[in-house]
TORKOL-4160 file (C-alpha; in steps of 0.2 Angstrom, whole numbers, padded with zeros to 4 digits, m for minus):
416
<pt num="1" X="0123" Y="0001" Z="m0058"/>
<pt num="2" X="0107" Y="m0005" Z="m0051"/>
<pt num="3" X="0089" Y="m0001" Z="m0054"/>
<pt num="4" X="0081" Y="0012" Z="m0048"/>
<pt num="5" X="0069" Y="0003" Z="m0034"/>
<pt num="6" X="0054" Y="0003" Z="m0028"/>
<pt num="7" X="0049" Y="0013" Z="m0014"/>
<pt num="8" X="0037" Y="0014" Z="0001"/>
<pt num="9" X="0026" Y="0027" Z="0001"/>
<pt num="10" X="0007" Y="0021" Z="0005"/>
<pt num="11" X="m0003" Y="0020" Z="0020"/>
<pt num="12" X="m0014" Y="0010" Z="0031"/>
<pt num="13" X="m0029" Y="0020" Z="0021"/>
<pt num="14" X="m0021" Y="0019" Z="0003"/>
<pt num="15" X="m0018" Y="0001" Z="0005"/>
<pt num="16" X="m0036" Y="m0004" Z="0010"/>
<pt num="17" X="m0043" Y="0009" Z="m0003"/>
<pt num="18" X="m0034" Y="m0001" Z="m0015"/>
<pt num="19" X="m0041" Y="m0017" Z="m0010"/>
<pt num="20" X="m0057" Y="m0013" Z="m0010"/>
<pt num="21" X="m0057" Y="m0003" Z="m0026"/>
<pt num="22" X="m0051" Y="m0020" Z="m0032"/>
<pt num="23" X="m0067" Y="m0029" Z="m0026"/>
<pt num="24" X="m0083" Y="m0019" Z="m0027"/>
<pt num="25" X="m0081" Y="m0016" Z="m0044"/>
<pt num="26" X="m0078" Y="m0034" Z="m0050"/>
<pt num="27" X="m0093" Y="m0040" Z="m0036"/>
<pt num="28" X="m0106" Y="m0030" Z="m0036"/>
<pt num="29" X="m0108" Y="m0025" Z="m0058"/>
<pt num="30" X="m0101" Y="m0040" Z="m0065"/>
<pt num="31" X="m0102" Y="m0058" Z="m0054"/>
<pt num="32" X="m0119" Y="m0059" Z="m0048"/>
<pt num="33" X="m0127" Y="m0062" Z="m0062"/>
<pt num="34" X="m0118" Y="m0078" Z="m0069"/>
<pt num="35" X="m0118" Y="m0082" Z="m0052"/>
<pt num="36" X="m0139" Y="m0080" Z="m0053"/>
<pt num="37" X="m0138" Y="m0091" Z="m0069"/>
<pt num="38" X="m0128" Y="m0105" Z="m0059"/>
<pt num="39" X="m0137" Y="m0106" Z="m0042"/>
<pt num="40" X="m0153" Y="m0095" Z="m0044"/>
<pt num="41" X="m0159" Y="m0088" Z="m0027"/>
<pt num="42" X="m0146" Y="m0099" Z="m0020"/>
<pt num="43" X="m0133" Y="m0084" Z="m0027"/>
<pt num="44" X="m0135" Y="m0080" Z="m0007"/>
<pt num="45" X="m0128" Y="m0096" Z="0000"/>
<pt num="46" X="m0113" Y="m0096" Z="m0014"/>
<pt num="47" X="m0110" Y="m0079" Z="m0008"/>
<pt num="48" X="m0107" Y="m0083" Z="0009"/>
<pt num="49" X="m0100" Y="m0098" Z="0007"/>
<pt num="50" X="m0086" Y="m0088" Z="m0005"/>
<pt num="51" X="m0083" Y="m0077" Z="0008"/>
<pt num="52" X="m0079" Y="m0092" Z="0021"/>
<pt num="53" X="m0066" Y="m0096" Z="0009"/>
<pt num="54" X="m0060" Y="m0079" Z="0004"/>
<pt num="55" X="m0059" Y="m0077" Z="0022"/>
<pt num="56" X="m0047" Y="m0090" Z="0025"/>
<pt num="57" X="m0038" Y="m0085" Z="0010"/>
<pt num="58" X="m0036" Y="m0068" Z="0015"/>
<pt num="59" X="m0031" Y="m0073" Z="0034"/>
<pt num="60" X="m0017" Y="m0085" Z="0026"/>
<pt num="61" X="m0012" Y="m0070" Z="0013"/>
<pt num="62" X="m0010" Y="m0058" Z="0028"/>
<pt num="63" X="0002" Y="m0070" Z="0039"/>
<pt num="64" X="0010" Y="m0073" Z="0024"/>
<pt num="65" X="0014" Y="m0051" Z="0020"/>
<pt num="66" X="0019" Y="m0050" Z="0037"/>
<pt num="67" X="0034" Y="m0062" Z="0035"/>
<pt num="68" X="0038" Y="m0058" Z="0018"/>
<pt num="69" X="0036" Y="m0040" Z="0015"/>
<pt num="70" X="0039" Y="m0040" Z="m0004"/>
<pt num="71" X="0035" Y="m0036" Z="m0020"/>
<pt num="72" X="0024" Y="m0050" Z="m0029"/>
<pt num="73" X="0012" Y="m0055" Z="m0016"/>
<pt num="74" X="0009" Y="m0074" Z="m0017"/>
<pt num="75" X="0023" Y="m0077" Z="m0029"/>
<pt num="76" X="0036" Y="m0072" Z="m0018"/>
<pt num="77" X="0027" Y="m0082" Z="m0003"/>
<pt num="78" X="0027" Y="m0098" Z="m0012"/>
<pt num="79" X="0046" Y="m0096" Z="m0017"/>
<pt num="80" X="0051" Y="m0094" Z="m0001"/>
<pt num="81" X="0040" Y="m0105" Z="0009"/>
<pt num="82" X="0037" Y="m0121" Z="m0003"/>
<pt num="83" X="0050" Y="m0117" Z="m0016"/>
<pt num="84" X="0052" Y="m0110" Z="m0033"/>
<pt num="85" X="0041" Y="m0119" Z="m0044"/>
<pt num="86" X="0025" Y="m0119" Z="m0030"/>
<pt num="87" X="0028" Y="m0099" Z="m0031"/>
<pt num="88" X="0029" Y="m0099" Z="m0050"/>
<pt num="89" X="0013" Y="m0110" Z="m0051"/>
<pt num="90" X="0006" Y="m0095" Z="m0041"/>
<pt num="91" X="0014" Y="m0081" Z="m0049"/>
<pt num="92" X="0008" Y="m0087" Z="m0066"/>
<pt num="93" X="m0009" Y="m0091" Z="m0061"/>
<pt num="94" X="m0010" Y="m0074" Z="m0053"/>
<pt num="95" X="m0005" Y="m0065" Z="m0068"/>
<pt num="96" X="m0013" Y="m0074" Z="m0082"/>
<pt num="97" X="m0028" Y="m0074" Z="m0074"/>
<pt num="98" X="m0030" Y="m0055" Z="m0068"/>
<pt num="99" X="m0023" Y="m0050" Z="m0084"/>
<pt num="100" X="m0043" Y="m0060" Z="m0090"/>
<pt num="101" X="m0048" Y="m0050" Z="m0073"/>
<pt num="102" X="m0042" Y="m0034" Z="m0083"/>
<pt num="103" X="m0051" Y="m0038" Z="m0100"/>
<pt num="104" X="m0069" Y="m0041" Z="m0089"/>
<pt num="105" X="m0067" Y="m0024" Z="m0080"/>
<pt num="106" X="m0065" Y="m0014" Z="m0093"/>
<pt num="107" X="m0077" Y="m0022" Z="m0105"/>
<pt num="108" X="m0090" Y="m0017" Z="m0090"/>
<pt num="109" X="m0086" Y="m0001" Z="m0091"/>
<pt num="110" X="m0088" Y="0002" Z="m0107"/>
<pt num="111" X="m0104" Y="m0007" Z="m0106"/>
<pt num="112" X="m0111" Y="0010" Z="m0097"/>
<pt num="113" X="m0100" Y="0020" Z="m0103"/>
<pt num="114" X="m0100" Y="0019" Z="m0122"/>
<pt num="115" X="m0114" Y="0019" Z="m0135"/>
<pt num="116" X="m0120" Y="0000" Z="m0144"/>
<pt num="117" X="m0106" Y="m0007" Z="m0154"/>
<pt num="118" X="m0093" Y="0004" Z="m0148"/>
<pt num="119" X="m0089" Y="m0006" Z="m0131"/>
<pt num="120" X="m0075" Y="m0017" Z="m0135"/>
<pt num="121" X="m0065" Y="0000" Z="m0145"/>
<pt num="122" X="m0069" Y="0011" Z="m0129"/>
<pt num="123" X="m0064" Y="m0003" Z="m0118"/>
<pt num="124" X="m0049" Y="m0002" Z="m0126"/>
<pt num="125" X="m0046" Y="0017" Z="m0123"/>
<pt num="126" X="m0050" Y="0014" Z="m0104"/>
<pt num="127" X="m0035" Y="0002" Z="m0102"/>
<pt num="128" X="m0022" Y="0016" Z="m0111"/>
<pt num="129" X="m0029" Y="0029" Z="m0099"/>
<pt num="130" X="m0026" Y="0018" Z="m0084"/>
<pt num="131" X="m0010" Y="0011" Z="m0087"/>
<pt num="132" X="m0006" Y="0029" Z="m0089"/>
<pt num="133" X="m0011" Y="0035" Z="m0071"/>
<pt num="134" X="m0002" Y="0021" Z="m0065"/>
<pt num="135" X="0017" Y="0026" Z="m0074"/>
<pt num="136" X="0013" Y="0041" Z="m0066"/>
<pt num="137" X="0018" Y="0031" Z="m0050"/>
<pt num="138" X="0007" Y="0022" Z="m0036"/>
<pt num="139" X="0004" Y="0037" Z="m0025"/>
<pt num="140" X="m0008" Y="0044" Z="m0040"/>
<pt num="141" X="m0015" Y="0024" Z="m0041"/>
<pt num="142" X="m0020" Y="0027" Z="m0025"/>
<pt num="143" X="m0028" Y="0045" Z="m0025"/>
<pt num="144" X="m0038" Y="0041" Z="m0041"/>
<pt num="145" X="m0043" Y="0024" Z="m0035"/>
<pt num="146" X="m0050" Y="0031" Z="m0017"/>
<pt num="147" X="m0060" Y="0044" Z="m0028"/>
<pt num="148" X="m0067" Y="0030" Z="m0036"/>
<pt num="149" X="m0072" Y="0020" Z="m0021"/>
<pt num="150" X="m0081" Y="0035" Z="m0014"/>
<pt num="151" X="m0091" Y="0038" Z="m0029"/>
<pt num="152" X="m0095" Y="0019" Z="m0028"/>
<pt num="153" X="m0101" Y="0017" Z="m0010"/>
<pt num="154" X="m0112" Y="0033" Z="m0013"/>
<pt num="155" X="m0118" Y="0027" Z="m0027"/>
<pt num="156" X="m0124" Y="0010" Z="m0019"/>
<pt num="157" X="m0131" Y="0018" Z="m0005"/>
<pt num="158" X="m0141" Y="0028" Z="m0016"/>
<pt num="159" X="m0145" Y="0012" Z="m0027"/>
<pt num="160" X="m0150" Y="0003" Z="m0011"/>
<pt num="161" X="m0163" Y="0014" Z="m0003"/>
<pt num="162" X="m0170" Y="0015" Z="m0019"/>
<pt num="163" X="m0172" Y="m0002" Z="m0023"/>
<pt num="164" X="m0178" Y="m0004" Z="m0004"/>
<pt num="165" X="m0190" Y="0010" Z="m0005"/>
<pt num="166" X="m0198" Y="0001" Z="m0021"/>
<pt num="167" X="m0200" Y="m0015" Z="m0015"/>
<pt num="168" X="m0209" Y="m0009" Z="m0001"/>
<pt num="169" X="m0221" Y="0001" Z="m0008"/>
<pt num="170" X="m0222" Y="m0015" Z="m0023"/>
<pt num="171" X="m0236" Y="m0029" Z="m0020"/>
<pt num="172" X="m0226" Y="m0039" Z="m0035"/>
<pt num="173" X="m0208" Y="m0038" Z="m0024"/>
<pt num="174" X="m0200" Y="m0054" Z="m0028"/>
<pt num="175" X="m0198" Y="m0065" Z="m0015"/>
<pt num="176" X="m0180" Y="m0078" Z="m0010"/>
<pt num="177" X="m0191" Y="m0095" Z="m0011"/>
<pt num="178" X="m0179" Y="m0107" Z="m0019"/>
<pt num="179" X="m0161" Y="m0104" Z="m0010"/>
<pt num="180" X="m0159" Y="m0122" Z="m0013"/>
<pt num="181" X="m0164" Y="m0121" Z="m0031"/>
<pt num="182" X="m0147" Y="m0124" Z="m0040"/>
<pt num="183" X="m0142" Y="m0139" Z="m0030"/>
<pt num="184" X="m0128" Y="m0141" Z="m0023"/>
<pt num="185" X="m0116" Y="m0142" Z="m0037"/>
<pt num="186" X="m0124" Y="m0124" Z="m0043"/>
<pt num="187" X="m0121" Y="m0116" Z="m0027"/>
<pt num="188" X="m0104" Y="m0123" Z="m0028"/>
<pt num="189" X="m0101" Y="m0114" Z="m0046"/>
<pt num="190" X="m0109" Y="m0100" Z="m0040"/>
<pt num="191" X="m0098" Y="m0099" Z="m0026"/>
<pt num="192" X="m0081" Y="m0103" Z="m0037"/>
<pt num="193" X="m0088" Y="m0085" Z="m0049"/>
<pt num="194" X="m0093" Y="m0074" Z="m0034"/>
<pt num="195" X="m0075" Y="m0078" Z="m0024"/>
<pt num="196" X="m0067" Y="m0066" Z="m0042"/>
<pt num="197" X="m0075" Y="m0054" Z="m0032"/>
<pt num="198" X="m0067" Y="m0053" Z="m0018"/>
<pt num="199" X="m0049" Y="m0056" Z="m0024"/>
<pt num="200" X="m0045" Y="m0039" Z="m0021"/>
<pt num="201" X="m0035" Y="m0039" Z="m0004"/>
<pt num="202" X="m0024" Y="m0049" Z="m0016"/>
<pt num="203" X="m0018" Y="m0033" Z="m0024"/>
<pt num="204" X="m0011" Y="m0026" Z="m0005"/>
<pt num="205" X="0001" Y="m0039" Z="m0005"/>
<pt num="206" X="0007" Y="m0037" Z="m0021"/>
<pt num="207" X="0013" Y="m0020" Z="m0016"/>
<pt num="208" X="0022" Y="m0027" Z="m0003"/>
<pt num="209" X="0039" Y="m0016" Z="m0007"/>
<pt num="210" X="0028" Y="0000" Z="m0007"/>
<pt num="211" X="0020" Y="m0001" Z="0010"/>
<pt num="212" X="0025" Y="0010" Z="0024"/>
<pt num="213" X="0028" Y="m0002" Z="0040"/>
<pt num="214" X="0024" Y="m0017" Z="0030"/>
<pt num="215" X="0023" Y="m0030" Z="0044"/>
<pt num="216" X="0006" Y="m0020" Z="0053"/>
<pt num="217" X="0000" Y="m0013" Z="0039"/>
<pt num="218" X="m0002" Y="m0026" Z="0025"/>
<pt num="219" X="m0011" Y="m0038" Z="0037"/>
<pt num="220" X="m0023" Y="m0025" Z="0044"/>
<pt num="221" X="m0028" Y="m0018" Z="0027"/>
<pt num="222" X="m0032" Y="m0036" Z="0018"/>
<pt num="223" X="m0044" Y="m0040" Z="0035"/>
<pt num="224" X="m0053" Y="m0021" Z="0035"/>
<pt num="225" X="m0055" Y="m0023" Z="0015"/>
<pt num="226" X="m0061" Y="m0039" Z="0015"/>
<pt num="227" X="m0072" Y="m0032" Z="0027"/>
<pt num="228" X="m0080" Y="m0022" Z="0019"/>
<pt num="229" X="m0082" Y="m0029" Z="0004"/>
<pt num="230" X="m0090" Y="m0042" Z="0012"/>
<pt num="231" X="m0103" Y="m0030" Z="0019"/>
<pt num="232" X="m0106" Y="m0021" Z="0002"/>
<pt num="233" X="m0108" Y="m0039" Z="m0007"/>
<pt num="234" X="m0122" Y="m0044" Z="0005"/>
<pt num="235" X="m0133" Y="m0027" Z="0006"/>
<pt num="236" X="m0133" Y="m0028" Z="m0014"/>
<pt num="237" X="m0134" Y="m0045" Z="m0017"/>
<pt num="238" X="m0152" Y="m0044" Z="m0006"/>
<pt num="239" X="m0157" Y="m0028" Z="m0015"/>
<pt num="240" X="m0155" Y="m0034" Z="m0033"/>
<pt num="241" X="m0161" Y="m0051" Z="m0029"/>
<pt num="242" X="m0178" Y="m0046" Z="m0023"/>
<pt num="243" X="m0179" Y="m0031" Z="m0034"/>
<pt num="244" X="m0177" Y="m0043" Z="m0052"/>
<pt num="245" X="m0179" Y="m0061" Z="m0044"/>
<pt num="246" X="m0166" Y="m0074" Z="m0052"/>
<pt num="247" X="m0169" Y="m0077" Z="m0069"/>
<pt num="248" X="m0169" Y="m0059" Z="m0071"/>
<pt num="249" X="m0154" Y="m0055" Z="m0060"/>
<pt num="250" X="m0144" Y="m0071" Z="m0073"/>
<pt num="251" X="m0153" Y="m0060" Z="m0089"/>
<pt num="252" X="m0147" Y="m0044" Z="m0085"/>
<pt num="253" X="m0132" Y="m0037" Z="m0091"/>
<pt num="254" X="m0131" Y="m0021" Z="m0078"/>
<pt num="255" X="m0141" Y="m0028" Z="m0061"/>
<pt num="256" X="m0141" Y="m0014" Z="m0052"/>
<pt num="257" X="m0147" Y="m0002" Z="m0064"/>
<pt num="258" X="m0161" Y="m0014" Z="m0073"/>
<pt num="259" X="m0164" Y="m0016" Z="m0053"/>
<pt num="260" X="m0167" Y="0002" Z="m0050"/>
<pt num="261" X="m0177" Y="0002" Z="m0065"/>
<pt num="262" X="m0187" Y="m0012" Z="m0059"/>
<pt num="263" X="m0194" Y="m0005" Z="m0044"/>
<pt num="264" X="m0198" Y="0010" Z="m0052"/>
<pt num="265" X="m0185" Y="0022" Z="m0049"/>
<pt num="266" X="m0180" Y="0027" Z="m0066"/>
<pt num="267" X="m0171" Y="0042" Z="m0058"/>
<pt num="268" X="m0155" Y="0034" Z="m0050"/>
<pt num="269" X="m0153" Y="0023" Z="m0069"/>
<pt num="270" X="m0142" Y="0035" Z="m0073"/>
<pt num="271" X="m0132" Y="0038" Z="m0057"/>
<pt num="272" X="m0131" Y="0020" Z="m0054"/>
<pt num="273" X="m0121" Y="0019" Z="m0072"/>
<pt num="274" X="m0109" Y="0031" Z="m0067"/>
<pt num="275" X="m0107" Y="0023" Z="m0052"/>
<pt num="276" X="m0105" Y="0005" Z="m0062"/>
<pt num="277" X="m0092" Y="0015" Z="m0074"/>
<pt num="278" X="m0082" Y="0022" Z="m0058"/>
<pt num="279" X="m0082" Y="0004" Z="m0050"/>
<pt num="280" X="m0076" Y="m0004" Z="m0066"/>
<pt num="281" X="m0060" Y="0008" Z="m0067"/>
<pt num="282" X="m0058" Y="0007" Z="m0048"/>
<pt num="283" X="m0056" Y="m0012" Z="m0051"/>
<pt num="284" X="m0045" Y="m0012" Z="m0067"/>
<pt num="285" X="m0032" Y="0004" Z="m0059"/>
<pt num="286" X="m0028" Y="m0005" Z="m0045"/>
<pt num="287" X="m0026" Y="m0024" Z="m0055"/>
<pt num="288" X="m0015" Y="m0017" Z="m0067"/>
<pt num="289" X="m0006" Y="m0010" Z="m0050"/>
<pt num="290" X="m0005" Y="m0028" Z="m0043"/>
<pt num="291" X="m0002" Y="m0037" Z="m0058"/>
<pt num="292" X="0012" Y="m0024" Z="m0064"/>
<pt num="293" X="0021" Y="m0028" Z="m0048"/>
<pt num="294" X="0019" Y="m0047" Z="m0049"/>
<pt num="295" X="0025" Y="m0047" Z="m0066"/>
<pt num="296" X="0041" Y="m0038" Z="m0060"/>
<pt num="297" X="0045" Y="m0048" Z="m0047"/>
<pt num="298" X="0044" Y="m0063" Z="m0056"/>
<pt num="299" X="0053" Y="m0055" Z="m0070"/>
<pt num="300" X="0067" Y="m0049" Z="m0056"/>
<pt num="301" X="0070" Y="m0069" Z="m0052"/>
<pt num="302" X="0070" Y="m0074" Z="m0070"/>
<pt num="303" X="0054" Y="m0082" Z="m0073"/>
<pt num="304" X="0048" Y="m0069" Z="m0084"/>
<pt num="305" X="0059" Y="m0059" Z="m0097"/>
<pt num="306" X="0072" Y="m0049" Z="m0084"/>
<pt num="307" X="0069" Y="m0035" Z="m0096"/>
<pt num="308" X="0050" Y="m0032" Z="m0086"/>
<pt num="309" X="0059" Y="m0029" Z="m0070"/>
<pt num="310" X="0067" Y="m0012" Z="m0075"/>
<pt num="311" X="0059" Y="0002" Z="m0064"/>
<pt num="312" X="0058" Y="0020" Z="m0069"/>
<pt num="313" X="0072" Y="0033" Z="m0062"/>
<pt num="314" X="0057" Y="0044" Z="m0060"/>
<pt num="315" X="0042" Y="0038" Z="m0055"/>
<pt num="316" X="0048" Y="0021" Z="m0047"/>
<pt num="317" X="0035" Y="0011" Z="m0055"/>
<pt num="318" X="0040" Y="m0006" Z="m0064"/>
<pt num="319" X="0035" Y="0004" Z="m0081"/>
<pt num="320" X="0040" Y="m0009" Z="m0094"/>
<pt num="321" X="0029" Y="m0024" Z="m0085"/>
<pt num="322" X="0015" Y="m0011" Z="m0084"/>
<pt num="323" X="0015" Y="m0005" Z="m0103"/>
<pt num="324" X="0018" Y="m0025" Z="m0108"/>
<pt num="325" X="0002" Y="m0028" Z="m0099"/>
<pt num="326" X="m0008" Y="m0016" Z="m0103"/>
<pt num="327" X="m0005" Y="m0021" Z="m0121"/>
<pt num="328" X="m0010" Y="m0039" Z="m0119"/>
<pt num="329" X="m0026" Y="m0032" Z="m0112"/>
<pt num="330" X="m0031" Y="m0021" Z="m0123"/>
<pt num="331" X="m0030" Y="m0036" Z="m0137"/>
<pt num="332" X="m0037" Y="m0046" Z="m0125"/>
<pt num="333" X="m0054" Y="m0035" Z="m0124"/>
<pt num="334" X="m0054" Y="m0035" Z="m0141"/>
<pt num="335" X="m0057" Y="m0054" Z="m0142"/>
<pt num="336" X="m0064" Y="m0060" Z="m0127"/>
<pt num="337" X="m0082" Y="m0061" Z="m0120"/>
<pt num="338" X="m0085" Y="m0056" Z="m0101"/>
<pt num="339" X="m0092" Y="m0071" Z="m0096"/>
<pt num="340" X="m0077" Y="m0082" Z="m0102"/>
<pt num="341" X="m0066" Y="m0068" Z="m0091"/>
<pt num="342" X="m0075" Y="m0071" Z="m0075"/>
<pt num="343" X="m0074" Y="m0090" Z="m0074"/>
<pt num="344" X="m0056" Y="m0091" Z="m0082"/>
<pt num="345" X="m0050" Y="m0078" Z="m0069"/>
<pt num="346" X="m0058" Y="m0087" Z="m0056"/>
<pt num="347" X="m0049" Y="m0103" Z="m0060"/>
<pt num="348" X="m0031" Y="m0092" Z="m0061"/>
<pt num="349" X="m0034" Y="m0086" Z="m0043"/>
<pt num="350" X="m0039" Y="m0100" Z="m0035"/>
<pt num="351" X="m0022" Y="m0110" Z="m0038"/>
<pt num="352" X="m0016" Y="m0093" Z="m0032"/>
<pt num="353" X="m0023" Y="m0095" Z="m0015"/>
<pt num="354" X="m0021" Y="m0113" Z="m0014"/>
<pt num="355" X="m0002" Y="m0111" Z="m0014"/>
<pt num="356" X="m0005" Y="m0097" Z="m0003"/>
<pt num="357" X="m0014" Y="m0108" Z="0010"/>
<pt num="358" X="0000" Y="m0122" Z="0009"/>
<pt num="359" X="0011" Y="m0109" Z="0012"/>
<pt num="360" X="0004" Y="m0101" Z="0027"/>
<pt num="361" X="0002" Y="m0119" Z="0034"/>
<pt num="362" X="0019" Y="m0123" Z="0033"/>
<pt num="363" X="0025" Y="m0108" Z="0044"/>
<pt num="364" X="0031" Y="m0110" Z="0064"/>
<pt num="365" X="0033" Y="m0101" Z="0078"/>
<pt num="366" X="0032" Y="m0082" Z="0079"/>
<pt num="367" X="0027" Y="m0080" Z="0062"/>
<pt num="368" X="0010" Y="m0088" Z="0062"/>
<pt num="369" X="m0005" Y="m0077" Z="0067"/>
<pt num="370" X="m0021" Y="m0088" Z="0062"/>
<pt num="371" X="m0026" Y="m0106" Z="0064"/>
<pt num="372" X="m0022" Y="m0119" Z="0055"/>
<pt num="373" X="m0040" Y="m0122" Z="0055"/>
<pt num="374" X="m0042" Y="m0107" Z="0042"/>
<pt num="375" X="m0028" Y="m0112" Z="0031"/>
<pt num="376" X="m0036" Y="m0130" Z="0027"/>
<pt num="377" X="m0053" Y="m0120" Z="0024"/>
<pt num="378" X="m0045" Y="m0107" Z="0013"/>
<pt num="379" X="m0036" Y="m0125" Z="0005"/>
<pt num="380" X="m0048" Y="m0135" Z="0003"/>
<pt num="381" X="m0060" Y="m0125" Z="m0004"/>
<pt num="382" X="m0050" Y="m0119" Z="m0018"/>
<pt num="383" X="m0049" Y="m0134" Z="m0024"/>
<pt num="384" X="m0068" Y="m0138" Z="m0022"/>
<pt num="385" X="m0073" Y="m0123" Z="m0031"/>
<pt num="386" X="m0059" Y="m0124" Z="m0044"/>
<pt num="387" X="m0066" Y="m0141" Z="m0051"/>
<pt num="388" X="m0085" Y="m0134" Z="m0049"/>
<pt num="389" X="m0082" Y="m0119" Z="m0063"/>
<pt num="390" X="m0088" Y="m0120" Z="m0077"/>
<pt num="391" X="m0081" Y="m0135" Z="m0088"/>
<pt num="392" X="m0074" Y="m0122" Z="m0101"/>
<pt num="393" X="m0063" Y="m0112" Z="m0086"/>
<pt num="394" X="m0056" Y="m0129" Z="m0081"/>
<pt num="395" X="m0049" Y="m0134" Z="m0094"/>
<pt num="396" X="m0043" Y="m0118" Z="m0100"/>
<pt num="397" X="m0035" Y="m0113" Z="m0082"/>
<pt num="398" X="m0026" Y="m0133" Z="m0084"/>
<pt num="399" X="m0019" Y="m0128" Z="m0100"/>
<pt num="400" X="m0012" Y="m0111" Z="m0097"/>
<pt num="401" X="m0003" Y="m0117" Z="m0082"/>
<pt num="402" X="0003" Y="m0132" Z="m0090"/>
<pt num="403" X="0010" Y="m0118" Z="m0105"/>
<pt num="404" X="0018" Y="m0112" Z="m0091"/>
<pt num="405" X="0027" Y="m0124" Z="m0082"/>
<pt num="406" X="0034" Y="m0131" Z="m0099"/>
<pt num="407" X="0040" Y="m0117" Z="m0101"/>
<pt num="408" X="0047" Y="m0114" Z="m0086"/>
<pt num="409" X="0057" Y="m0129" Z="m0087"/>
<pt num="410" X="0062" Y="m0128" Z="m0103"/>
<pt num="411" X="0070" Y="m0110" Z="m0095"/>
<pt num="412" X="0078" Y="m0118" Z="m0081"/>
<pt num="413" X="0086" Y="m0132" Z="m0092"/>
<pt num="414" X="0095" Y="m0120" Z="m0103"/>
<pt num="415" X="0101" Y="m0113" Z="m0089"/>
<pt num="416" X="0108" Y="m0130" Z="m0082"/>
């Protein structure tokens, strides 16, 4: 008998919810300020020159979903395109660095939400509860996630104004002297840790097998959540720049709300950390969505244990690859620092996109929808920011792919 299957129940609207609960929360509370501490004031060129790249990426990604709308996002693009071992390169990037992605988001929010010393425990917690919400099947990922994003933009709208208002009234508002400060290969690493930010639209793809008309809906959710990621990045990124200046913007371990503080509006610190809390669990309920599904897929080919691609009769979630990563997180968050998340993530993700970009070049005919223009952007500047991350995430990222294709061929020679 066969497994119950996933099935497709999301919307336009869902869909680009997801993605941008995805990206605002991994952007705007947790990227910019090692991305300060890399570039300086130059935090602005990185920012945009991520977004030329993520851009391209998420062009690629889209022609891609519209082709191939399945489960596993990237994974199941590169099988098909370039073969089995380009799509498990991807697949393996993708998960082992978003399950780091996972770690990072919830050892933010427990940095508002829980009291000194109690982070890493409550960060814990946090991944139990969201894992929860997704068993209870993607429709409820996507209710609880658009909630979230809600709270978020209002939140940030309030922040903004207040930072705006304070800076204006301020005859010591910081000034952006020095966009050229970090040099060139500090805008570069900047740039590699500000594009986990907007990774996000990734998490459409993944759903691929859960999307109502997949082939219109997918591409047009990855480009209007980009979008407006994209937005929300910029508006923010100026606010807390001029409100703390660089060195305090690298120093600070909450931006927006030592921001707020800054320019005198002590008011909105505490809306601004629900709002940083709310972000956080936006970003880690819909990764643990994206990932679960990945992990399926590749778990429904044989690259990961076959037992991961069973789906509950009920809820028509892949259950067991959600409950297996949301244990590996939880130890993760007990072990790792955010920092070290970010950049190692970072490296994951890039090899993600570069695969995705070879692949959407590679495709004729009907099926291509952008450039080729954008594809060898999106390419080569995976590549560029991959090798400019910080020397730890390199070698790390190199390592755990190599883990993985050993083992991958030690898989497939056993079964030869």
């Amino acid at each position: 008998m066969s497994s119950p299957a996933l099935q497709r129940r999301l919307g336009l609207r869902d869909a680009v919810f997801l993605g941008l609960g995805s990206m605002i929360g991994a952007g705007v509370f947790s990227a910019f300020a090692p991305a300060a501490d890399a570039a300086g004031a130059g935090l602005l060129l990185a920012l945009a020159l991520a977004a030329v790249v993520a851009f391209g990426n998420a062009t690629s990604t889209a022609q891609l979903a519209a082709v191939h709308p399945t489960s596993g996002g990237v994974y199941a693009y590169g099988r098909a395109e370039l073969g089995p071992w380009w799509g498990y390169a991807a697949g393996w990037g993708f998960v082992i660095g978003k399950t780091a992605s996972c770690a990072a988001m919830a050892l933010t929010a427990a940095a508002y939400l829980a009291p000194a010393g109690w982070e890493r425990p409550v960060a814990a917690v946090v991944v139990v509860a969201l894992v929860t919400v997704n068993l209870f099947g993607i429709t409820r990922t996507a209710l609880v996630t658009r909630a979230l994003v809600v709270v978020v933009l209002a939140v940030l709208a309030v922040a903004v104004v207040s930072i705006g208002a304070g800076a204006a009234s301020s005859e010591d508002a910081v000034g952006f002297d020095g966009l050229f400060e970090g040099g060139v290969y500090g805008t570069l690493q900047a740039a590699g840790l500000l594009f986990f930010a907007f990774a996000g639209y990734a998490r459409i793809a993944t759903l691929g097998e859960e999307v109502r008309d997949p082939q219109r809906t997918i591409p047009r959710a990855i480009v209007l959540a980009f979008a407006g990621a994209l937005v929300t990045y910029a508006v923010v990124a100026v606010a807390v720049l001029a409100a703390l200046g660089p060195d305090g913007l690298a120093a600070s371990a909450a931006p927006i709300a030592d921001a707020v503080a800054q320019v005198g509006a002590t008011w909105a610190v505490p809306v601004v950390q629900v709002g940083a809390a709310a972000a956080s669990l936006g970003a880690l309920l819909a990764l643990i969505a994206g990932i679960g599904r990945t992990t399926f897929a590749m778990a429904r080919e044989g690259d990961l244990p076959r037992a991961l691609a069973a789906v509950h009769p009920r809820w028509h979630v892949p259950h067991r690859a959600e409950l297996a990563l949301g244990a590996v997180v939880v130890a993760l968050v007990l072990l790792v620092d955010l920092r070290g998340a970010i950049g190692f993530s970072s490296f994951g993700v890039l090899l993600y996109y570069a695969v995705a970009n070879l692949a959407a070049w590679r495709q004729r005919g009907e099926a291509r929808r952008y450039p080729r223009a954008l594809q060898a952007i999106g390419l080569v500047g995976c590549v560029v920011l991959g090798f400019t991350l910080p020397w730890q995430a390199v070698v790390s990222g190199f390592g755990v792919v190599a883990v993985g294709l050993v083992l991958r061929a030690v898989r497939v020679s056993r079964r030869a």
